[in-house]
C-alpha positions as CSV (number, residue, x, y, z in Angstrom):
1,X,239.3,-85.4,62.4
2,X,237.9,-84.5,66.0
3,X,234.9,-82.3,65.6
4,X,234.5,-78.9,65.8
5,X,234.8,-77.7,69.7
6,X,231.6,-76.0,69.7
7,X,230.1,-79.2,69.0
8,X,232.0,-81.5,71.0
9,X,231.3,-78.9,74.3
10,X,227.7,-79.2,73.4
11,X,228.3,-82.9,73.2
12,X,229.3,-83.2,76.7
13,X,226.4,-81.2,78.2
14,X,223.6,-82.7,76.3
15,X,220.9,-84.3,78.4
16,X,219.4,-87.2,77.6
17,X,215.3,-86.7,77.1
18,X,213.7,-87.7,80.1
19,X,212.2,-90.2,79.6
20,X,207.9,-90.4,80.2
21,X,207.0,-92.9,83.0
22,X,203.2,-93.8,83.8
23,X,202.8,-93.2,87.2
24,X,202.5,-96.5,89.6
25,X,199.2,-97.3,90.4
26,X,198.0,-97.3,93.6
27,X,197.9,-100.9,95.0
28,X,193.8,-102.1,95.2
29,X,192.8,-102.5,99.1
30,X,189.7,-103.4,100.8
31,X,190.3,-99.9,102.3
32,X,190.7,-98.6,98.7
33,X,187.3,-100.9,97.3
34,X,185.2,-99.4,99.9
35,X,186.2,-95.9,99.2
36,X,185.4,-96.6,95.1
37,X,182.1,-98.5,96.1
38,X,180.6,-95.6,98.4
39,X,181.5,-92.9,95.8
40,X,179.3,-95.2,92.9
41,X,176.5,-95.0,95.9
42,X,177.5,-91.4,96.5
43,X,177.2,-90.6,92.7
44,X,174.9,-92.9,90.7
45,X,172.6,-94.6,93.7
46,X,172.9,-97.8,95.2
47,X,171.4,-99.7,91.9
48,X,174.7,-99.0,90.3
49,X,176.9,-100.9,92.8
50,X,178.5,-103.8,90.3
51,X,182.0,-105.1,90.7
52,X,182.2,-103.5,87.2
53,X,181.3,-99.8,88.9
54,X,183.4,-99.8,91.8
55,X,186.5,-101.5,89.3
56,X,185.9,-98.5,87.0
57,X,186.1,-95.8,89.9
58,X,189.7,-97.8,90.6
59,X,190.5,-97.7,87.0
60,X,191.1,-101.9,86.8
61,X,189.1,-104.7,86.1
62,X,186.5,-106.5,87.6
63,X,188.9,-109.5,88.3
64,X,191.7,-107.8,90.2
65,X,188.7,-107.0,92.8
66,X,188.2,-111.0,94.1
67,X,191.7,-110.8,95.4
68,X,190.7,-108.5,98.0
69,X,186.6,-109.0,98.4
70,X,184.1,-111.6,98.0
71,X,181.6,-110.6,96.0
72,X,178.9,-108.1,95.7
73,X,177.6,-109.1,99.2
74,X,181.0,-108.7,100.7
75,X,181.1,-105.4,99.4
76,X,177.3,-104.3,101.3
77,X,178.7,-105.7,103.8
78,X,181.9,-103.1,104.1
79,X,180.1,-100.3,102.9
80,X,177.7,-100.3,105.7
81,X,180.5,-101.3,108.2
82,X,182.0,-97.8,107.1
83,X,179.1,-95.7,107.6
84,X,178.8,-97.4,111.4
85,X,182.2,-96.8,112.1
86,X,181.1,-93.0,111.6
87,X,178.3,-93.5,114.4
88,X,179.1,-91.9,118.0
89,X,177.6,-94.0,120.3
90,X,177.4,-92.2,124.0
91,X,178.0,-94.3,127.3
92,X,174.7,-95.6,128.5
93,X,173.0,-93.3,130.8
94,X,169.2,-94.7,132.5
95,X,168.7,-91.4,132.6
96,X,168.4,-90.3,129.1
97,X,168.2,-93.4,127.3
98,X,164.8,-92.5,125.5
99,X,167.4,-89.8,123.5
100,X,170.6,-91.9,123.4
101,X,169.3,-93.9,120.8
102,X,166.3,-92.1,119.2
103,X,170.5,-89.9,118.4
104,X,171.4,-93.4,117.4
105,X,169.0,-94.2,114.8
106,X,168.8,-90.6,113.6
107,X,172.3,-90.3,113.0
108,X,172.2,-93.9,110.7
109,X,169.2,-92.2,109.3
110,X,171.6,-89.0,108.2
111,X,174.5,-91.6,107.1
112,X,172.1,-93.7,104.6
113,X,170.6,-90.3,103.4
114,X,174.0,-89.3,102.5
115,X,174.2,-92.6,99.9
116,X,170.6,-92.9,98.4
117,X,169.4,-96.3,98.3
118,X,172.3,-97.7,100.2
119,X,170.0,-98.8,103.1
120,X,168.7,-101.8,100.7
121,X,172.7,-103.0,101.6
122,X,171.4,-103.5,105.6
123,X,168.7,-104.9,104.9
124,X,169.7,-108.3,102.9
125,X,172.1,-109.1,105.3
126,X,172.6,-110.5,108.7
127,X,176.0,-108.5,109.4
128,X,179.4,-110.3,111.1
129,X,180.9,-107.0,110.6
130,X,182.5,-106.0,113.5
131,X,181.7,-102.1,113.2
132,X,178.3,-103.1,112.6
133,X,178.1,-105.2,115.7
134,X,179.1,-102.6,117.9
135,X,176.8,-100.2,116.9
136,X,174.5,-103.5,117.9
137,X,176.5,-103.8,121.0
138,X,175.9,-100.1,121.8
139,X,172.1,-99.7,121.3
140,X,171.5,-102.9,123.3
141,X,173.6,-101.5,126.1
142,X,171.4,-98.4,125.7
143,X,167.9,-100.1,125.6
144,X,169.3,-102.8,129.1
145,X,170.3,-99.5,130.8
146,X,166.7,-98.1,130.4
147,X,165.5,-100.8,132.0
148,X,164.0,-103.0,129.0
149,X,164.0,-106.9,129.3
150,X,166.5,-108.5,126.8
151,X,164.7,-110.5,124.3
152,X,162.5,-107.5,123.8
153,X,165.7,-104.9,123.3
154,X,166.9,-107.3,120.9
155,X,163.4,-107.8,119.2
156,X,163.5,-103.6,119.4
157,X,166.9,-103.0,117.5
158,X,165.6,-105.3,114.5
159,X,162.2,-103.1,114.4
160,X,164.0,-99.7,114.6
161,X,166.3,-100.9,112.2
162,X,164.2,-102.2,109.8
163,X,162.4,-98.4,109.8
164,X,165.4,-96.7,109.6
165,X,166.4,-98.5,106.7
166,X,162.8,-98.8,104.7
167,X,162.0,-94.9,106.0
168,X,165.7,-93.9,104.4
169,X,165.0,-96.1,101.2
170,X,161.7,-94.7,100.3
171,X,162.9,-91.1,100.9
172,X,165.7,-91.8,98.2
173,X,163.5,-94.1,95.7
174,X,160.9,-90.4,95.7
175,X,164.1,-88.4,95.3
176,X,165.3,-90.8,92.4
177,X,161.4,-90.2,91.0
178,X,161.6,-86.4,91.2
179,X,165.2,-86.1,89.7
180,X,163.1,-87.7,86.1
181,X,161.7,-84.6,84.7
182,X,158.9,-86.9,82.8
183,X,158.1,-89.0,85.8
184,X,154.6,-87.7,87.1
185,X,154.1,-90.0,89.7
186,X,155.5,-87.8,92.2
187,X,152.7,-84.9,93.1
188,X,153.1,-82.3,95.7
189,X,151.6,-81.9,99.2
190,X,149.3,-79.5,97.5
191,X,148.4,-81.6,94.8
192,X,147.8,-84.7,97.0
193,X,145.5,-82.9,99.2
194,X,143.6,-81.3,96.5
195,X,143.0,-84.7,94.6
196,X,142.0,-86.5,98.1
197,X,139.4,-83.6,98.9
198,X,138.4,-84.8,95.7
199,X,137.1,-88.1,96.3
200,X,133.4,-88.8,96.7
201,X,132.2,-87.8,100.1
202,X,130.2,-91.3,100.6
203,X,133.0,-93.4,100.4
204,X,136.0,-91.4,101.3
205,X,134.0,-89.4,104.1
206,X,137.5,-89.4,106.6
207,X,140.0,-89.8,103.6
208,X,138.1,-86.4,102.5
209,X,137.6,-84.5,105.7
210,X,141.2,-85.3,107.2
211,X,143.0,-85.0,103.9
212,X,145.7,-82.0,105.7
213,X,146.1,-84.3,108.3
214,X,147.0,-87.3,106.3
215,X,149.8,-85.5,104.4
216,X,151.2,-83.3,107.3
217,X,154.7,-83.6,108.4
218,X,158.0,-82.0,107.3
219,X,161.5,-82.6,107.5
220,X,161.4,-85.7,110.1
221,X,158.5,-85.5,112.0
222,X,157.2,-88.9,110.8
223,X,160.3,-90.4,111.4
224,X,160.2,-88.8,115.3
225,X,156.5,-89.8,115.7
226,X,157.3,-93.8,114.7
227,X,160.5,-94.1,116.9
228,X,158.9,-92.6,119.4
229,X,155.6,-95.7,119.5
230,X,158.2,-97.7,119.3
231,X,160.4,-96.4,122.0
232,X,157.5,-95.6,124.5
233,X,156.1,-98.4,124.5
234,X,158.7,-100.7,125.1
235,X,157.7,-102.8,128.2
236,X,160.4,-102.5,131.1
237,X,161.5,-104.9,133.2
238,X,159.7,-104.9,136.7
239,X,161.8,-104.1,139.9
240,X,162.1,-106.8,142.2
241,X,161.7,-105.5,146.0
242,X,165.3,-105.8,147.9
243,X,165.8,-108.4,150.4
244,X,164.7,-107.6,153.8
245,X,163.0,-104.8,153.0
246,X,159.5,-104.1,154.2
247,X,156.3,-105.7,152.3
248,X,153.6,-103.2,151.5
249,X,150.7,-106.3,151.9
250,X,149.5,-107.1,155.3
């Protein structure tokens, strides 16, 4: 016997349950990688960059990552590549290239701030990336339009570079120290002047008398004062007289 209609008409409307799909995962990139990898610097510090790390941020394993990247290395090397494709780099002016790239090296100095401890990536590696060679490219325009010779702009970038990075590395390594409640190998300004007025007078006389002066500076003001010696006293290449023009000797 056919059912009852009620039940047959309810029959014919029933849905079927939907039925719970997990949602696709996003395919892993190098795009993707260097997103997860800067977020584990961004987060937990440079010291926590593993394969493992950045896999977990992606929600995969480790081995799924050597499909797209290298290694570790390979992974410095994009990271930093990201944060110079960020740079601005003006068009070389003779001008004002004293400020073009002191704004250079300051902005990589607010980039590697932004990641503590990231800067130890730049400086174990001699970069092919090409966003890190045209922030090359661009400071050594900068330094040839003010005039400096080229093996000593190229001897300059390494030596500003090297600060940036060890002045941005130490500023994070305190900053790691001072996050420790029980670490008290961080002291004050205060502190640090009071223990170096401190010392014996016979064999700390300068130590002791300049003591304010040997923990002065706030925000960058170190960092200005070092570019700056090495900016200023860059040697510059000599002008050449034009030919046919007058000589000033007799």
């Amino acid at each position: 016997m056919p059912g009852d209609p009620k039940q047959r008409r309810a029959a014919r409307h029933a849905q079927p349950a939907p039925t719970r799909q997990k949602p696709r995962k996003a395919p892993i990139t190098v795009e993707r990688i260097t997103d997860a990898a800067l977020e584990v610097v961004a987060t937990q510090g440079y010291e926590a960059l593993t394969m493992r790390s950045v896999a977990s941020v992606l929600d995969t394993g480790p081995a799924s990552l050597y499909a797209h990247v290298v290694n570790k290395a390979d992974i410095d090397e994009l990271i930093i590549g990201r944060l110079c494709g960020r740079l601005v780099l003006p068009e070389p002016d003779p001008a004002t290239w004293r400020e073009q790239i002191l704004d250079v090296c300051a902005q990589i100095r607010d980039q590697y701030l932004a990641y503590p401890g990231i800067s130890q990536a730049a400086l174990a590696m001699f970069s092919t990336n090409l966003d890190v060679l045209r922030v090359n490219e661009g400071m050594l325009t900068i330094l040839l339009a003010g005039g400096i010779e080229p093996q000593t702009a190229a001897w300059a970038i390494d030596a500003l570079s090297l600060y940036v990075s060890a002045y941005t590395l130490e500023i994070s390594l305190v900053s790691q120290r001072q996050s420790r409640q029980d670490d008290e190998w961080v002291v004050s300004r205060d502190e640090l002047v009071r223990r170096f007025a401190a010392l014996p007078a016979d064999r700390f006389p300068h130590t002791k008398r300049y003591a304010a002066e040997l923990t002065s500076g706030t925000g960058h003001e170190r960092f200005d004062f070092t570019l700056g010696l090495i900016i200023d006293n860059l040697p510059r290449r000599r002008t050449t007289p034009a030919a046919g023009s007058a000589s000033l000797s007799t």
